[in-house]
C-alpha positions as a LaTeX table, in Angstrom:
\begin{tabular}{lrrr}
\hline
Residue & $x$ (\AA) & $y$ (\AA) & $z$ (\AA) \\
\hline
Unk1 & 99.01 & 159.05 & 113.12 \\
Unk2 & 97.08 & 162.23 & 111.88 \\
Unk3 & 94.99 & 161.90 & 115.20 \\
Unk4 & 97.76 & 161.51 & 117.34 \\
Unk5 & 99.35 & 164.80 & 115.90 \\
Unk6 & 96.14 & 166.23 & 116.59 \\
Unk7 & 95.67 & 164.87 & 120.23 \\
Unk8 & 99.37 & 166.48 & 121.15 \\
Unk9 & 98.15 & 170.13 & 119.43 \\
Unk10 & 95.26 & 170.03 & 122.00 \\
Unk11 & 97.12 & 168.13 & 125.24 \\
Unk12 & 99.80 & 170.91 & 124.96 \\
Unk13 & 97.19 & 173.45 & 125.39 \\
Unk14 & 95.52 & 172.31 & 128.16 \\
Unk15 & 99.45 & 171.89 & 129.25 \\
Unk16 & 100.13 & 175.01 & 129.33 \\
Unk17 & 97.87 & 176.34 & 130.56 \\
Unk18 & 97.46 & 173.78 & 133.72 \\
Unk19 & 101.36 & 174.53 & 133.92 \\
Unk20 & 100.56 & 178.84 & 133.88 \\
Unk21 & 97.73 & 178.15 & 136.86 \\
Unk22 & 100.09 & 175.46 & 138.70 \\
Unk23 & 98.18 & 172.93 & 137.91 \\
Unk24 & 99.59 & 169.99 & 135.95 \\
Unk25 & 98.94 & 167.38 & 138.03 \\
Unk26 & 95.54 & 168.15 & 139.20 \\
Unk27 & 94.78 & 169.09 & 135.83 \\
Unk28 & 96.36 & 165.51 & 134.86 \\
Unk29 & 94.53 & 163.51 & 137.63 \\
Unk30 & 90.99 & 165.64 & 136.28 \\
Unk31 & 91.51 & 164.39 & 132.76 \\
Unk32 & 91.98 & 161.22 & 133.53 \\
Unk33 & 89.25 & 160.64 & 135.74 \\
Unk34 & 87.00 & 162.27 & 133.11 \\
Unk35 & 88.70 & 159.69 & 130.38 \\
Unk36 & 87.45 & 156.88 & 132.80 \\
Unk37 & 84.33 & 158.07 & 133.13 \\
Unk38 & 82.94 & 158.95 & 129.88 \\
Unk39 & 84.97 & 155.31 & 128.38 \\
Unk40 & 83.03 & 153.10 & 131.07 \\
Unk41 & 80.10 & 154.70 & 129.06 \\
Unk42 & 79.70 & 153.91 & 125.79 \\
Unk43 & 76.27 & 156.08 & 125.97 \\
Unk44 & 77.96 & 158.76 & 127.46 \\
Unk45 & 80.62 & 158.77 & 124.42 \\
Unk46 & 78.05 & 158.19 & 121.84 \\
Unk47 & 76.06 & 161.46 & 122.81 \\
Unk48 & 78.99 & 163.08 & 122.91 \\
Unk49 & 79.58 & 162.40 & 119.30 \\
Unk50 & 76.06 & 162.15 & 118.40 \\
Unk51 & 75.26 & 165.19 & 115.26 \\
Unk52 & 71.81 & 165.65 & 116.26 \\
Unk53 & 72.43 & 166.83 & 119.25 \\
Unk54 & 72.98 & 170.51 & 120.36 \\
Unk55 & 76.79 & 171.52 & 121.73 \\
Unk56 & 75.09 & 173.16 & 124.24 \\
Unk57 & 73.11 & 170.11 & 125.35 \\
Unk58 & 76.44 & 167.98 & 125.00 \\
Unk59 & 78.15 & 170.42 & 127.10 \\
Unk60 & 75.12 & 170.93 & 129.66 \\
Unk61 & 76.02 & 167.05 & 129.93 \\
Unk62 & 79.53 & 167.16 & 130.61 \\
Unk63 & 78.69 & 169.96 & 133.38 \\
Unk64 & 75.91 & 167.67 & 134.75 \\
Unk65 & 78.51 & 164.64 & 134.88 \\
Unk66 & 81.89 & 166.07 & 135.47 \\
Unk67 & 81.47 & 168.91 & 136.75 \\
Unk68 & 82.06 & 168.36 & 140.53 \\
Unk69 & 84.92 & 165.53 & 139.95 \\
Unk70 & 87.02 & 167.52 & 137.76 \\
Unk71 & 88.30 & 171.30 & 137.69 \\
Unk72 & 87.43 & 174.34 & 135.79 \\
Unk73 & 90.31 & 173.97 & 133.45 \\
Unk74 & 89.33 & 170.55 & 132.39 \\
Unk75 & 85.92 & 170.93 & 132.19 \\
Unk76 & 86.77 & 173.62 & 129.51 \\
Unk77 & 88.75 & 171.85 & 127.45 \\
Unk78 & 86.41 & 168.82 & 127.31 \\
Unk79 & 84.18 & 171.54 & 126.55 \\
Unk80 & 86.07 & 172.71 & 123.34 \\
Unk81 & 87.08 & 168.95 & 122.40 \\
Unk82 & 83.06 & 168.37 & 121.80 \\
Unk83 & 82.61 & 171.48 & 120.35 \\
Unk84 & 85.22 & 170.82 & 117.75 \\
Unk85 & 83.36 & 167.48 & 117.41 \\
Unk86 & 87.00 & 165.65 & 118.65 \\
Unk87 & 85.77 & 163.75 & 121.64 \\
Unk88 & 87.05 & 160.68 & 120.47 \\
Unk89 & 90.59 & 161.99 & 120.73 \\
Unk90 & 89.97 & 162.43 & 124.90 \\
Unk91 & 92.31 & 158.98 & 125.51 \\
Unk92 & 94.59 & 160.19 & 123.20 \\
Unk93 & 94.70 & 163.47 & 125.12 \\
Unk94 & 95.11 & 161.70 & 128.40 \\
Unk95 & 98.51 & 160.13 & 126.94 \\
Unk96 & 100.04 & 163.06 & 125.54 \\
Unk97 & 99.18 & 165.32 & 128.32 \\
Unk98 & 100.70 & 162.33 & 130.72 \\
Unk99 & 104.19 & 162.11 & 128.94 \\
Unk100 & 104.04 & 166.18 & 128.92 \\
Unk101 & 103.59 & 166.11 & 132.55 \\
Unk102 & 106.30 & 163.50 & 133.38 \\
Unk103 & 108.36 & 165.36 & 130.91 \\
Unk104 & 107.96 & 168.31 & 132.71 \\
Unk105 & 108.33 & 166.71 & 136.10 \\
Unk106 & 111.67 & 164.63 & 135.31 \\
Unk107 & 109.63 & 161.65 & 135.67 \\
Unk108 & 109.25 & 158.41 & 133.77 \\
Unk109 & 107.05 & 155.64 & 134.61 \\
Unk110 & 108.10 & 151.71 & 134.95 \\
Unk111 & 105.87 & 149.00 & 135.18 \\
Unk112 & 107.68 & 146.09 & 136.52 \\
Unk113 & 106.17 & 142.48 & 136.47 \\
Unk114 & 107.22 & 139.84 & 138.10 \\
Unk115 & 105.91 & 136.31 & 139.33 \\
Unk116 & 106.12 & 137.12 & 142.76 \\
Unk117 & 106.48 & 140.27 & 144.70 \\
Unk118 & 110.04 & 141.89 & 145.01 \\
Unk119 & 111.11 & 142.92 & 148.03 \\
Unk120 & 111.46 & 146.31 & 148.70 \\
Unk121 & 115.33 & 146.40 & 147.98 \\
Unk122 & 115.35 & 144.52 & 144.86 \\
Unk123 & 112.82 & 147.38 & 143.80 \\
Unk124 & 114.86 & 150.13 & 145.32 \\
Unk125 & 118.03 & 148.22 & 143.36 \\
Unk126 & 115.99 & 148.14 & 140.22 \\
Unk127 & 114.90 & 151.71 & 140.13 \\
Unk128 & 118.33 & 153.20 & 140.62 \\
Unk129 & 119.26 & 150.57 & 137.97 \\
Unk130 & 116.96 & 152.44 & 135.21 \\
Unk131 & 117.22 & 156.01 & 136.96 \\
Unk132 & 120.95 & 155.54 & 135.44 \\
Unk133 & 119.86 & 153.89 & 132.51 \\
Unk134 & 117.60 & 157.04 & 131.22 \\
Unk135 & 119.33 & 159.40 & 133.19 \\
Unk136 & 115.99 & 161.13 & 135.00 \\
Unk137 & 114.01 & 159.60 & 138.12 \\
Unk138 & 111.75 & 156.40 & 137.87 \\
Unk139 & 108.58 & 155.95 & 139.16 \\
Unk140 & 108.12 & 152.11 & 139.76 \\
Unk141 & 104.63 & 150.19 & 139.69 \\
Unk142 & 104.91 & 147.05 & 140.30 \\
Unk143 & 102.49 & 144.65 & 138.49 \\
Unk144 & 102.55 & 140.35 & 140.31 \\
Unk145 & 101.64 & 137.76 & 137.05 \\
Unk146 & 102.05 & 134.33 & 137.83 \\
Unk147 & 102.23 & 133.45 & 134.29 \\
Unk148 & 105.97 & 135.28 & 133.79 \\
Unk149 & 107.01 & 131.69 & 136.11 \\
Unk150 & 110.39 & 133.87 & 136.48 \\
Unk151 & 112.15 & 136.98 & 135.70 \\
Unk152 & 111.41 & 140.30 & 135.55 \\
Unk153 & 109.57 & 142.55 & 132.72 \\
Unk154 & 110.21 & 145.86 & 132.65 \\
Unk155 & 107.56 & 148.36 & 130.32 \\
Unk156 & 109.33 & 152.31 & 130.55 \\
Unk157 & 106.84 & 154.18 & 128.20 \\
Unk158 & 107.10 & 152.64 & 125.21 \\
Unk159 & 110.39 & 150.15 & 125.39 \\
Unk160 & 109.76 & 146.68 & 127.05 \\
Unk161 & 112.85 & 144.53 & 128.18 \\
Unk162 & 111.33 & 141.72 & 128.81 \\
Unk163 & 113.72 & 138.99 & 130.70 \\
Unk164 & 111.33 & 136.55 & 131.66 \\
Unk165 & 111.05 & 132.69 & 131.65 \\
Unk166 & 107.60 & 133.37 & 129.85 \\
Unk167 & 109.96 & 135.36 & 127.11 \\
Unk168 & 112.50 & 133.01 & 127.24 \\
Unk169 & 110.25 & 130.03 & 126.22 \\
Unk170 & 108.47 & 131.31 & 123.47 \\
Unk171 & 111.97 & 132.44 & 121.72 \\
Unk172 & 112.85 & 128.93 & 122.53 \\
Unk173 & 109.70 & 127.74 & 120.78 \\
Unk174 & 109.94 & 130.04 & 118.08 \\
Unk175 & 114.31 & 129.35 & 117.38 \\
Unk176 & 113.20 & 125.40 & 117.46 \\
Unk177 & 110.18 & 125.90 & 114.93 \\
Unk178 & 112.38 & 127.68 & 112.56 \\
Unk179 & 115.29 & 124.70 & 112.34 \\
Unk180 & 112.18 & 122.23 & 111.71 \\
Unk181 & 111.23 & 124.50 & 108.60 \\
Unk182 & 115.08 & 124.97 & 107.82 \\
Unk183 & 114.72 & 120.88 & 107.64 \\
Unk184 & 112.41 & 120.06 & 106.27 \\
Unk185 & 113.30 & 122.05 & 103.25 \\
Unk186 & 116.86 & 120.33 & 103.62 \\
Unk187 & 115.52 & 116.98 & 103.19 \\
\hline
\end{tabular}
């Protein structure tokens, strides 16, 4: 939680100032290509972190890696996040500075799953569907599992409503284990 506080301090920095050069999303695309980059590393990460080694070094690394994939802005505040010795909050970062930018941009995400693909007017249907429902603009994704057999799932930041047969079963399961306990303690 205390990290979390501290990841938002920092992502609402970098927002504003991406947002004072016109650059959210670029500066939102950078940061989470760096994100990507230094997590598919674990050696990357851990000499990021590592004590023994120099800021500058660390920092000589981050130019060395980053520095032609991401911008100026970016590059500065991974810069300061190492220097502060808070690398590990850079994911962290990456999610607050994402809801700041969506914020900013009317925008929230949906990740849709269903068992086969929808057809592009169910989507369309679907999207004005939650559009009223949260009362800003949608961006769908849409996300084909097998395993959901039927029904859709929809994930909008952090609320799921999940109406699948998948769902559906498991409650099922669950309702039918729970009169077995209820007798069984009956009897």
């Amino acid at each position: 939680m205390i990290d979390r506080a501290v990841a938002r301090r920092y992502a609402e920095a970098l927002f504003q100032q991406a947002r004072a050069a016109g650059l959210l999303e670029q500066t939102l695309s950078d940061l989470d290509l760096a994100g990507q980059v230094v997590s598919s590393s674990p050696q990357f990460l851990d000499l990021l972190g590592h004590p023994e080694i120099a800021v500058e070094r660390k920092a000589q690394s981050l130019q060395h890696t980053l520095g032609h994939l991401v911008g100026e802005l970016t590059l500065a505040f991974l810069v300061v996040l190492v220097r502060r010795g808070r690398q590990y909050l850079l994911q962290v970062c990456c999610e607050e500075l994402r809801r700041m930018v969506e914020d900013e941009l009317g925008v929230i995400p949906a990740v849709v799953t269903t068992a086969v693909e929808m057809e592009a007017a169910q989507k369309d249907r679907l999207r004005r569907a939650l559009e009223r429902l949260v009362g800003r603009s949608v961006e769908l994704t849409s996300v084909i599992d097998p395993s959901v057999i039927a029904g859709v799932r929809v994930a909008l930041r952090d609320r799921v409503v999940d109406g699948t047969a998948q769902w559906n079963l498991l409650g099922m399961r669950q309702h039918l284990r729970e009169l077995e306990l209820r007798r069984g303690m009956i009897a």
